[in-house]
Structure formats: C-alpha cells, structure tokens
C-alpha positions as CSV (number, residue, x, y, z in Angstrom):
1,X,137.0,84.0,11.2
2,X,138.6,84.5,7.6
3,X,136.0,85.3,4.5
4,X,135.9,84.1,1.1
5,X,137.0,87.0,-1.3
6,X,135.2,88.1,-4.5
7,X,137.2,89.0,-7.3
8,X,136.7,92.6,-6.4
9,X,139.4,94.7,-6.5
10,X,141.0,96.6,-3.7
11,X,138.8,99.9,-1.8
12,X,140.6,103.0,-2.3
13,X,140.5,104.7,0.9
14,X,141.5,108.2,2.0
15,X,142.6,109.0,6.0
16,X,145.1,110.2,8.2
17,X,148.0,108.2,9.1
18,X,151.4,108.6,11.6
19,X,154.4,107.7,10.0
20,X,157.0,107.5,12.5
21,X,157.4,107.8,16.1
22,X,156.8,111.7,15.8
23,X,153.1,110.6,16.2
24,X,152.3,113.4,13.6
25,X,149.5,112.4,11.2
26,X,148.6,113.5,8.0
27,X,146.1,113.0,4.7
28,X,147.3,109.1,3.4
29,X,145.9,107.4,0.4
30,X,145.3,103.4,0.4
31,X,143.2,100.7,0.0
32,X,141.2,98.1,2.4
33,X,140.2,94.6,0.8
34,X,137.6,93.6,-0.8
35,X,134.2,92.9,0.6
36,X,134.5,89.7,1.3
37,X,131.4,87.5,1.7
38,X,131.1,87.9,5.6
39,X,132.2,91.8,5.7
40,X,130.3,94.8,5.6
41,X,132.0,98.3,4.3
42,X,131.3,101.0,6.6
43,X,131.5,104.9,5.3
44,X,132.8,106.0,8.6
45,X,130.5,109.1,10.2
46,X,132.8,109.5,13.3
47,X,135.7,107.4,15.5
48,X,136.5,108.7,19.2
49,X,140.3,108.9,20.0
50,X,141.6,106.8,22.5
51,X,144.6,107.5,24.4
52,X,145.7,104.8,23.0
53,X,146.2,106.0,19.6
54,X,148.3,108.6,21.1
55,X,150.9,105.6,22.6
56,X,150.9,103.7,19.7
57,X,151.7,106.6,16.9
58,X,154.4,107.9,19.4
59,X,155.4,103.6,19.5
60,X,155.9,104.4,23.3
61,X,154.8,100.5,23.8
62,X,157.6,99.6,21.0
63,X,155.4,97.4,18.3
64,X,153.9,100.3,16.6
65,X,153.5,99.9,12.0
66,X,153.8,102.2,10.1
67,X,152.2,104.3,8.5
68,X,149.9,103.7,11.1
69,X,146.3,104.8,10.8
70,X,144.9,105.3,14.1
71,X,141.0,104.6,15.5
72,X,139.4,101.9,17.0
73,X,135.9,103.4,18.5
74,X,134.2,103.6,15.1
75,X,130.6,104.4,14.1
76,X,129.1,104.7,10.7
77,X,126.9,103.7,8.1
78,X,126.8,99.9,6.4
79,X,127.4,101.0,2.4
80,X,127.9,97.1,1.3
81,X,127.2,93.9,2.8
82,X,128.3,90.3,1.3
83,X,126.2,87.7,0.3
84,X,126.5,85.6,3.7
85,X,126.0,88.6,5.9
86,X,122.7,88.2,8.2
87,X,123.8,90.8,10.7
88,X,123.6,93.9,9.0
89,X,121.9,95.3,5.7
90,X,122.6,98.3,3.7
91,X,121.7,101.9,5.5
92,X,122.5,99.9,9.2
93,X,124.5,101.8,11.3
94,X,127.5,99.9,12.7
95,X,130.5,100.1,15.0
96,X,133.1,98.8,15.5
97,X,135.7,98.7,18.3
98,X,139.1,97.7,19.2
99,X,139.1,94.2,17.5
100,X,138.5,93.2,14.1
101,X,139.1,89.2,14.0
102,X,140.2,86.4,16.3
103,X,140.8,82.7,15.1
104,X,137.0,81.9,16.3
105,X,137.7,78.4,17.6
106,X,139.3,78.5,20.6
107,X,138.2,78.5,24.1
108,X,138.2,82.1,24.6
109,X,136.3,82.7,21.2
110,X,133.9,80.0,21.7
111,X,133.1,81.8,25.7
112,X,132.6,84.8,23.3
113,X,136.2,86.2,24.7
114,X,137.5,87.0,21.5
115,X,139.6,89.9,22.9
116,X,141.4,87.5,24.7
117,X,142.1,85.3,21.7
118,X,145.6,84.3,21.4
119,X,145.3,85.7,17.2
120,X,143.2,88.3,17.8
121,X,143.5,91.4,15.1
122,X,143.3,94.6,16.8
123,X,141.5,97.2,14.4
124,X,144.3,98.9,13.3
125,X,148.0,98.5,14.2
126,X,148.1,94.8,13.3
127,X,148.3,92.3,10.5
128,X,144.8,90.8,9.1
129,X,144.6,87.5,8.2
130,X,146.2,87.9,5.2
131,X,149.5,89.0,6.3
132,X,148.0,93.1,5.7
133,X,148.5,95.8,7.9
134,X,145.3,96.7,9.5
135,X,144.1,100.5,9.3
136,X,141.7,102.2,11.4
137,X,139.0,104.9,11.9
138,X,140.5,108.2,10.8
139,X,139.8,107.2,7.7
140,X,136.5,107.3,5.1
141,X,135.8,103.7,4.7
142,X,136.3,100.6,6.8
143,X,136.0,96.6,5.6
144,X,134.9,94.3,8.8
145,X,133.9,90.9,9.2
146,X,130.4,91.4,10.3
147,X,130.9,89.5,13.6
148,X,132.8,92.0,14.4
149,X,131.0,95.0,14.2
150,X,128.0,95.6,16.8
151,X,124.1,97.1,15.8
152,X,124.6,100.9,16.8
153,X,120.6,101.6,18.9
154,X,118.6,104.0,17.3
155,X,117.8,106.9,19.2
156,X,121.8,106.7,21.1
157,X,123.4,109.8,19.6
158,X,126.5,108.3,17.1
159,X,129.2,111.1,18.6
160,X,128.6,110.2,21.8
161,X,128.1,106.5,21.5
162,X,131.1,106.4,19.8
163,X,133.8,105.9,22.5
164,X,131.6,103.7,24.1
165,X,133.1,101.0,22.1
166,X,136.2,101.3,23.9
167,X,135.8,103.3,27.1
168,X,132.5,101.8,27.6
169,X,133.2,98.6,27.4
170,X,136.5,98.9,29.1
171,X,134.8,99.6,32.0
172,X,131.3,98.0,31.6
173,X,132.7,94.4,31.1
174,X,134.6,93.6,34.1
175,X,131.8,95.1,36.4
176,X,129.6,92.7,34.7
177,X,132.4,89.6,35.4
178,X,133.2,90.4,38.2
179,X,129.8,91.2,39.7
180,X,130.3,94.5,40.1
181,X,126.3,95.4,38.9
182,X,124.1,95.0,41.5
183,X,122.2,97.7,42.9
184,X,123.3,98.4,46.3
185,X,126.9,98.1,46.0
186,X,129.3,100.2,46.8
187,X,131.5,101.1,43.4
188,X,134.9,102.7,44.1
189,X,135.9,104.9,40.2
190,X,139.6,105.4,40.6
191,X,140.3,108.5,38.4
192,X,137.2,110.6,36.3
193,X,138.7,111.2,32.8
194,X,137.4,108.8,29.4
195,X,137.2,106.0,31.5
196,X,136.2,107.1,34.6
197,X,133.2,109.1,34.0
198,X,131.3,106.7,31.7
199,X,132.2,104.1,34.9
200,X,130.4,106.5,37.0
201,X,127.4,106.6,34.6
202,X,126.9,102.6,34.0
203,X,127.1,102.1,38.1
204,X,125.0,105.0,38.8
205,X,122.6,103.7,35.8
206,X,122.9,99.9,38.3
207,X,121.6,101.6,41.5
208,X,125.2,101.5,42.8
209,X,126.4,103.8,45.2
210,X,129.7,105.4,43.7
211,X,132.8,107.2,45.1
212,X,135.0,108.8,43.0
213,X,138.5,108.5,44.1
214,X,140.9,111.3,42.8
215,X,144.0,113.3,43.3
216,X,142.7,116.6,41.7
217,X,140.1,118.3,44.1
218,X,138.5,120.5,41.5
219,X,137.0,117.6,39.9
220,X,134.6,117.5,42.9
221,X,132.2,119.7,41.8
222,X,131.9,117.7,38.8
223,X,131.6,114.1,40.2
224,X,129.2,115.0,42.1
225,X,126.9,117.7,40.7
226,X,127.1,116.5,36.8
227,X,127.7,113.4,37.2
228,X,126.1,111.9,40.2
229,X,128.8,110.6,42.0
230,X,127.7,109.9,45.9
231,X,131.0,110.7,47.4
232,X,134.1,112.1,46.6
233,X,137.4,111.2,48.0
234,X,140.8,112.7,47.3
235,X,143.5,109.7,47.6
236,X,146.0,112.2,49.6
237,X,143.5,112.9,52.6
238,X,144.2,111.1,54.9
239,X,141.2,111.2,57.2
240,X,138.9,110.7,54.3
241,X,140.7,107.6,53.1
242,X,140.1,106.3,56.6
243,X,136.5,107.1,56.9
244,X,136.9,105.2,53.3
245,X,138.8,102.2,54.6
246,X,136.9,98.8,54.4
247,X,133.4,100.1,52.9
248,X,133.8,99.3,48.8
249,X,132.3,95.9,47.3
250,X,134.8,97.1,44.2
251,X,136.8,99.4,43.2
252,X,137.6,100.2,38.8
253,X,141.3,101.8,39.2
254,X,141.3,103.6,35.4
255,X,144.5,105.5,36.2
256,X,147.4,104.8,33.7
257,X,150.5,106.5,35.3
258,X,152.2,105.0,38.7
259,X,150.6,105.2,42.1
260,X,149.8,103.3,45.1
261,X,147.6,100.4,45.1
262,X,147.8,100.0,49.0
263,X,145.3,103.2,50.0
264,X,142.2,101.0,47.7
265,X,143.4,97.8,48.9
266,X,142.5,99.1,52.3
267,X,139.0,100.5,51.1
268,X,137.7,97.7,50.0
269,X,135.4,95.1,51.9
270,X,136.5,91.9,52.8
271,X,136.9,89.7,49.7
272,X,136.1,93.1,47.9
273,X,137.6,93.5,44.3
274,X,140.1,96.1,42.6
275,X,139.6,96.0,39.0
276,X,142.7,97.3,37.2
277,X,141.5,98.8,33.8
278,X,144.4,101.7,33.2
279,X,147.2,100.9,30.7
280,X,150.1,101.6,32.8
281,X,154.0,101.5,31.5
282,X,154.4,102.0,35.0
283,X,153.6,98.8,37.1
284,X,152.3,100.1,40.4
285,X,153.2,99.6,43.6
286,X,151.6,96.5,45.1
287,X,151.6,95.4,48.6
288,X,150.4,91.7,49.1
289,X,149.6,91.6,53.2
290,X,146.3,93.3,53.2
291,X,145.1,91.2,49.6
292,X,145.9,87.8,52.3
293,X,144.6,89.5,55.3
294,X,141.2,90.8,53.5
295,X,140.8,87.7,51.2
296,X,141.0,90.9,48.5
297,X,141.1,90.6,44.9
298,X,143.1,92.4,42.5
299,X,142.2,91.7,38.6
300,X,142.9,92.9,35.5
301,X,140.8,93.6,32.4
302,X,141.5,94.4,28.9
303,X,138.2,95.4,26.9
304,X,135.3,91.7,26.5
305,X,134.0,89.9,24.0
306,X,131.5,91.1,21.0
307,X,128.4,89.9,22.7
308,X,129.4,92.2,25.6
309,X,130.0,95.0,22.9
310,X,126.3,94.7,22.3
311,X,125.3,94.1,25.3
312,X,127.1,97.0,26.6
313,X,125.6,99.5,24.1
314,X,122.0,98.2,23.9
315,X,122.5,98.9,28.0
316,X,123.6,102.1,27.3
317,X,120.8,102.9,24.8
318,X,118.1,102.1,27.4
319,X,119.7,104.2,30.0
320,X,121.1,107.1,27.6
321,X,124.4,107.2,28.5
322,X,127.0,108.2,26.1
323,X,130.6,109.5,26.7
324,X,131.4,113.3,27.2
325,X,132.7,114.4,24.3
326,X,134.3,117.5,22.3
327,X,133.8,116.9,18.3
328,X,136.4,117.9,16.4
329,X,137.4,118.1,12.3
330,X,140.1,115.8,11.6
331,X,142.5,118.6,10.6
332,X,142.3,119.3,14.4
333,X,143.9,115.6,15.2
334,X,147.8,116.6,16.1
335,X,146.2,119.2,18.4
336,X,144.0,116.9,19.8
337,X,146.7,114.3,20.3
338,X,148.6,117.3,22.0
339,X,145.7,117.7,24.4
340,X,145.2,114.4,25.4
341,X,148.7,113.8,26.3
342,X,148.1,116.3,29.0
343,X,144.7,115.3,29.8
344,X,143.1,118.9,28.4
345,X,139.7,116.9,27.6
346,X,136.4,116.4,29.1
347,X,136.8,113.5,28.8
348,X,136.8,112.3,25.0
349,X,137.7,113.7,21.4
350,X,135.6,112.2,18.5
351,X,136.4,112.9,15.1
352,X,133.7,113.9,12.7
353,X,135.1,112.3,10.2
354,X,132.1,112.4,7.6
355,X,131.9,116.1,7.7
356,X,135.6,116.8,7.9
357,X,137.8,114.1,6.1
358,X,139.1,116.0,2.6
C-alpha cells in the first residue's frame, strides 16, 4: 500500500534514537517523508514501551538498524492529512501500532492479516517502501499511511490506551481466533506483567472465568483483588496444578523466558488450546504425548490485522479498559529500559512525549 508523493520536502523530526547494541538512546535529529496522498502526520502525544524496544536497541534478536528509534504503541493527534485520505481529518486522534505497511494484495492482506504479510513494514526498525529506514514513536512527529493507523475512542484515556496497540492486541486477537471469547469459559493467563494483565481485563470484560497462572506468589493479592482474576495458581504447587489439571477451555502463555509447557498442557480440557503469545529466545520445553492424548492445541500468535486493531480498541472503549501504566518524560527512557529489563513495572511505561520531548 505505497502513496503517491507531493513534491514536499522531507519532515524534520526530533526523537530519541539507540545507536549501537549498548541500547543507550539519546536526542537525534531527522526527517520522515513527505505526506504522501494516503498518509496522515501525527504530532505524537505519547507511545508506550514495549519490551520489545528494549531487544531490538540491545540487537539481542541480531537484525536491529541503526540508529534505531524505538516505539511502536503510538497515540497522537492527525496535524495533516493527504488529499485521498477518508479515514481521518485534521484534530483526529490516531494510533498507530507495530505495523506501518504490508504489500496489500496478498492473501493474508486481503483476510485483513496484514501482520502476517510476507512485506510487512514494522513501525520502526525496518525499511519503507522506498528502501528508508523506518523510525518510531519516541519521536515528535510520525508519517503513516492512513490504513494503518486506527480511530483512537473518545472518552478512552490516550496514556492508557496507548499500549493497547501492542499488548492489547497481542493478547485480544488470538482469543478472538481462536474462540477464546465466550462468556463461560474458562481462560488460563500464563504470567501478569504488560501482557498478562490487560489479558485478564478483556476475558474478565467477556464473562470469562480467569486463572492466573504464575511463579511469583506476591502477585496474588493483585490478580485477584485489583484485577479480578477468579483464581490464582502458582505453576510450582503441585497440588494446585492438580486440582488445575484438565479444567481450562484456553490458556494465553505471555511468558518470554524458558519454562515448561507440560504443567498447562495438562490443565487444559480436552481439545483445549494453549496460545503462545511471549517472545521467547528460549524455545520451551514441549512434550507432544498429552497434545495426542488430549486432542490439545498449541498455537502461536504474533499481534492481527488493522481491523482487529479497531476492533480491539473500540472493545476496549466500551468496557474501559486500558493498560496499567507509569508515565514517564522521555529523558527518563534508559532508566526505564533499565527497569523493564528486570521487570520493575506495573506493568507498562508510556512516554509523554508531547510534554517531555526537547
């Protein structure tokens, strides 16, 4: 989905950017496109931080650019729109997640998959269409194709909406694939952290019934109190994960570091599903007997389509649920980054960039 440029010069822009494996940022000067016909510029009001940032300006998955500006769970306000854009007008607010393009013909585009396009651009960290890098959300201003930017509900508070475009739909679009939505079920949450506890919120805002499934028992208290988790389970009790065993329609595993998959196989129902949503380097350990045994699913999922996006957050909207979040200025970032790396976070960072970019 490429756009017909004006003859427009370049947008200066002013963010923060990594530029080696150090994963340090700091203040870097350059410039997006031109607003093309189909984009919109965005002045950028805030961007959550995703722990993926963190992997990709340390290159710890070993295809990071730099300088790298990091940021893919972006909201702010449309500033310019192109002549052929229907989607938006000026004073919209608009976000804009992990993708920015996609080819837009092939199967998985025309299904509304474009995350799952072969050529689809990831928001920052990639190469446009045009052979330039792509920058993200720690930065002032941001040039989209408007099919790739969603209608941000009024009344949804922007900070916390925010990494909804990531986490949110991370976890929001394989329960709605997979059938993981109905009201009555029994939703296994693998982990409560940025993904975790806005899965908790979605299947709770369902009519689910939800267990939260961790190895740290002081998050108890908070699963079930705050967030209104039905059960809580630590993986290493033994008795609990056999009181457990064979009682979950689906389980979302959001954990990224190694660990067992055979203790959720076992909790799941016949033909049950275990969604795995956690960017792991580490594969984990997978035993096959009980998937044959229990006709038991295991599935992965990497983010949906921009339909979902909307979907996702008009859901949201209706049930108020946004992420738990600590705002912070952007001259806080390399702290945060320090932070998240050891999971000192409840449960999201997001940037005020509007206030705090100078």
């Amino acid at each position: 989905m490429e756009n017909t440029l004006s003859n427009e010069k370049e947008i200066p822009v002013f963010g923060w950017a990594a530029r080696d494996s150090s994963g340090i940022l700091s203040p870097f000067s350059f410039s997006r496109r031109a607003n093309g016909d189909r984009d919109i510029t965005i002045k950028i009001l805030y961007c959550g931080i995703c722990h993926a940032d963190v992997h990709f300006a340390k290159d710890e998955l070993g295809h990071s650019i730099f300088p790298m500006v990091p940021g893919h769970e972006i909201v702010g306000e449309v500033i310019k729109v192109g002549p052929n854009v229907t989607k938006f007008k000026i004073g919209d607010i608009a976000g804009v997640g992990p993708f920015c393009g996609s080819c837009g013909s092939c199967s998985n585009c025309e299904k509304g998959w474009e995350s799952y396009c072969s050529k689809a651009i990831l928001t920052y960290n990639a190469h446009d269409h045009d052979g330039s890098i792509t920058y993200g959300g720690y930065s002032n201003k941001i040039v989209v194709n408007e099919h790739f930017a969603i209608i941000m509900p009024k009344g949804l508070p922007l900070e916390g909406a925010a990494p909804l475009l990531c986490a949110g739909l991370t976890v929001y679009s394989p329960m709605m694939h997979h059938g993981l939505c109905q009201s009555g079920q029994h939703l296994g949450v693998v982990g409560l952290g940025g993904l975790g506890h806005v899965a908790v919120k979605f299947a709770k805002a369902f009519g689910m019934k939800v267990s939260v499934i961790s190895t740290s028992p002081g998050k108890k208290k908070e699963a079930l109190e705050r967030l209104g988790a039905d059960s809580f389970l630590l993986i290493n009790d033994q008795q609990q994960l056999q009181e457990a065993k064979d009682t979950m329609d689906g389980i979302i595993d959001t954990v990224s570091g190694p660990h067992s998959l055979h203790p959720l196989i076992d909790m799941l129902k016949t033909c049950g599903k275990l969604i795995l949503v956690g960017a792991s380097i580490t594969p984990p350990v997978l035993p096959y007997m009980p998937l044959m045994f229990g006709r038991k699913i295991i599935a992965g999922s990497a983010g949906g389509g921009m339909k979902e996006s909307q979907d996702m957050m008009d859901f949201a909207a209706k049930h108020n649920i946004t992420a738990d979040i600590e705002v912070i200025s952007m001259d806080y970032v390399n702290t945060a980054f320090e932070r998240l790396a050891k999971n000192d976070v409840k449960y999201r960072f997001v940037i005020d960039v509007a206030n705090t970019l100078n």
